[in-house]
N, C-alpha and C positions, 0 to 999 in steps of 0.2 A: 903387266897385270896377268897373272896365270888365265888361261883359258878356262873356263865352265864347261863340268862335266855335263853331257846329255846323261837325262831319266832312263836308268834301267829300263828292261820291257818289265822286272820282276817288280820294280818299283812303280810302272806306270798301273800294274796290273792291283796294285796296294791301294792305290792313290785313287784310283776307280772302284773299287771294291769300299773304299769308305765313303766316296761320295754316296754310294747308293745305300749305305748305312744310311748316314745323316739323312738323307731322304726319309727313308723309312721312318726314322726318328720324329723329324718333325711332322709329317703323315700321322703319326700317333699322339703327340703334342696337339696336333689341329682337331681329332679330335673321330679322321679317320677310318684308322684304325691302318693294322698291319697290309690290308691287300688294300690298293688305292690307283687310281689310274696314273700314267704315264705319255711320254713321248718325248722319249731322250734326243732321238733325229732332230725334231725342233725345241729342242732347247727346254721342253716342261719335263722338271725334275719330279713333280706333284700338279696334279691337277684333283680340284675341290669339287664337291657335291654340287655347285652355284657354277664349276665352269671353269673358275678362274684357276690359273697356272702360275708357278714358282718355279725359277730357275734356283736351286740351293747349292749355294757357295760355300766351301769349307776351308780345306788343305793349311797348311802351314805357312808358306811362303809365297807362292805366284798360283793364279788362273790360268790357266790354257784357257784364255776363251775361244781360241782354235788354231786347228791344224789342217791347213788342205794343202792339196795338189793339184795339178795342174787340170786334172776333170774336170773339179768341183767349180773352178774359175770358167771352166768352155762351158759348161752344163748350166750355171746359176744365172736366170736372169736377172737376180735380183743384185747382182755383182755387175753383171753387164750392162746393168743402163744403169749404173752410180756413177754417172759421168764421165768415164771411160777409168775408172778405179780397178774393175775388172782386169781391163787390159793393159793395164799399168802391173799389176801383181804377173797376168801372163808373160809381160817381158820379163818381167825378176826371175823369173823360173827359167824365162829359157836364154837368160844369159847362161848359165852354165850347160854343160854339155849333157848328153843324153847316160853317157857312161860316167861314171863317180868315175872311175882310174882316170879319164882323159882328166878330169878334174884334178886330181892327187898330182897329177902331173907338172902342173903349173896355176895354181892357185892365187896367184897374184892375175894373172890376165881375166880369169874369168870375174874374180871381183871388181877388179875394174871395169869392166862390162854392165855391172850390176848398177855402177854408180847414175848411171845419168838414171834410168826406170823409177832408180830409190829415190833420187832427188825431184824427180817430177810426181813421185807417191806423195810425199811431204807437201810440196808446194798444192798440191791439191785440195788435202786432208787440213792445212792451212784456213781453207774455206768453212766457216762455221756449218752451215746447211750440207755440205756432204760429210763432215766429219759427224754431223747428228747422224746421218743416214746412216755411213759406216757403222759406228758404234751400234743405233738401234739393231741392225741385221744381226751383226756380230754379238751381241748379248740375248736379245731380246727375239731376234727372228723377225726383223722388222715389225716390232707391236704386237706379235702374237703371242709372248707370253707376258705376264700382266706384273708380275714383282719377281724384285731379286730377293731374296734371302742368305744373308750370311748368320753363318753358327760363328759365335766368336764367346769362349770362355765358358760352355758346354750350352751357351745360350742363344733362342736364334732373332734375327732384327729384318725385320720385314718392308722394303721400300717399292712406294709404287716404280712401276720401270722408266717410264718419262719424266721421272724426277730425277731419278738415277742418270738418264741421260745429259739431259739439260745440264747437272748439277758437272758431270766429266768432261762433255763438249766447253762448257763456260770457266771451268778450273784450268784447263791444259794449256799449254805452250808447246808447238808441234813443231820437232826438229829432227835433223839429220845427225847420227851420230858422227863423231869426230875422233879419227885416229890417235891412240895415247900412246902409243909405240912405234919402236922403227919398223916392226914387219906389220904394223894395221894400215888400215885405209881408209879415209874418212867414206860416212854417207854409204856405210853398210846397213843400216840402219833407220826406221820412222819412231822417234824417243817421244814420250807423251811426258812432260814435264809441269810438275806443279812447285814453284816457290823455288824453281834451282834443280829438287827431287825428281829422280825419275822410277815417273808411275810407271808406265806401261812399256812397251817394245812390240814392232812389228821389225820381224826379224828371219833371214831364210837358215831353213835347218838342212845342212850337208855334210851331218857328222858322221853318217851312216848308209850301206845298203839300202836297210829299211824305211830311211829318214830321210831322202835325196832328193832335193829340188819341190821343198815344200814351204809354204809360207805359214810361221805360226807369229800369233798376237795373244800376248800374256798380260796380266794388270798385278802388280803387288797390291797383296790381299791386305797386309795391314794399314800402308799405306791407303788404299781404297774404301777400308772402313772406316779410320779415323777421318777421312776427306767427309763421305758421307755423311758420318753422324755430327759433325760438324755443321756441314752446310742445309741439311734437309733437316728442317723442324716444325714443329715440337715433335715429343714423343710423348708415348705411352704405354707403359705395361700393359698389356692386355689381361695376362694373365702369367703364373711360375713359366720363366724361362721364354716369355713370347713379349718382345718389343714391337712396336708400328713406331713409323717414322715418316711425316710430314702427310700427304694426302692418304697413306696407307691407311691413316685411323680413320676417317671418315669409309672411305671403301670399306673397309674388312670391321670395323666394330660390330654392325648391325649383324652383318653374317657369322661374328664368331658367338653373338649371343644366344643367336636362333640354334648353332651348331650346338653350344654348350646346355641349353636351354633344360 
């Protein structure tokens, strides 16, 4: 299987650049307008006149729902007491050396280093109640931002975020991935699987200077909103181009009437 290129910085720089279109966008859809509050650090892509915050998911193909390093893991309490998940992720990191070249070097030893950390990651995230936890942090900022929003088909679909989670934690099948060649290694890997499919990946990125001994967790965007609109129901048009989906219409109808009013 050929390797997978890493994102351009030109391409991460596009890719970030339209997220915060599409904000904007539905900022203006909602009702708005073009200047509207923020706070990308924790995850609100929009936040509303009443408070409430959206994480707005677009792209093409996969989520980064993040990228850190080895800080972010010492620094985050909220990683550090998810039952040693935290320091689960800081051995993954420092299985590999401090310098990328001692790496290039022999590439095979240090993945194999990697194996047992990754394999006791899984067996963790196995756990329903930390795999909620996980995931809520990692999307949601542990409950602090209130719905996801995906734009799919110039349109956007509005889910409360504890439905969204419930609905990933309860769909997944949580595995290690498994060597498909002579030069791979099994259990480089934590695969989120639904029906066979793999959703998601936590996975270390060592492609680069810039990218070196960093843990990122992605979720395939199509995949994730056919799961979603599948499992979380009813809906309801709200209004051109605005979907709610399962508890989102009771929360947000009242408050989109008032906004529209």
């Amino acid at each position: 299987m050929p390797k997978k290129k890493a994102m351009t910085s030109e391409k991460a720089s596009f890719v970030k650049r339209k997220g915060h279109e599409d904000a904007r966008e539905f900022a203006e859809l909602l009702g708005i307008g073009k200047e509207f509050n923020n706070n990308p650090q924790a995850k609100k892509d929009v936040i509303d006149s009443e408070g409430y915050s959206y994480s707005v998911k677009s792209g093409e193909k996969k989520w980064q729902i993040f990228l850190y390093g080895k800080t972010r893991f010492e620094n985050n309490f909220t990683f550090k007491g998810m039952n040693g998940i935290g320091d689960l992720f800081l051995r993954c990191i420092n299985s590999f050396p401090e310098n990328r070249e001692d790496y290039l070097k022999d590439k095979v030893k240090y993945k194999k280093e990697l194996q047992k950390p990754m394999l006791e990651l899984c067996d963790k995230l196995k756990d329903k109640r930390i795999l909620t936890a996980f995931i809520d942090k990692s999307m949601f900022n542990s409950g602090e931002v209130d719905f996801l929003v995906i734009k799919e088909s110039n349109n956007f679909y509005i889910f409360w975020g504890r439905e969204v989670v419930n609905t990933l934690v309860n769909s997944y099948v949580v595995e290690n991935s498994k060597a498909r060649g002579m030069n791979q290694i099994d259990a480089q890997k934590v695969i989120f699987k639904v029906d066979g499919i793999t959703h998601g990946e936590i996975e270390m990125r060592n492609d680069s200077d810039v990218h070196y001994r960093e843990i990122k967790f992605w979720l395939d965007k199509k995949l994730t909103f056919v799961l979603l609109t599948s499992k979380i129901q009813p809906s309801k048009q709200l209004k051109p181009r605005i979907y709610l989906y399962g508890k989102a219409i009771n929360k947000l109808s009242k408050y989109f009437k008032s906004l529209n009013a």
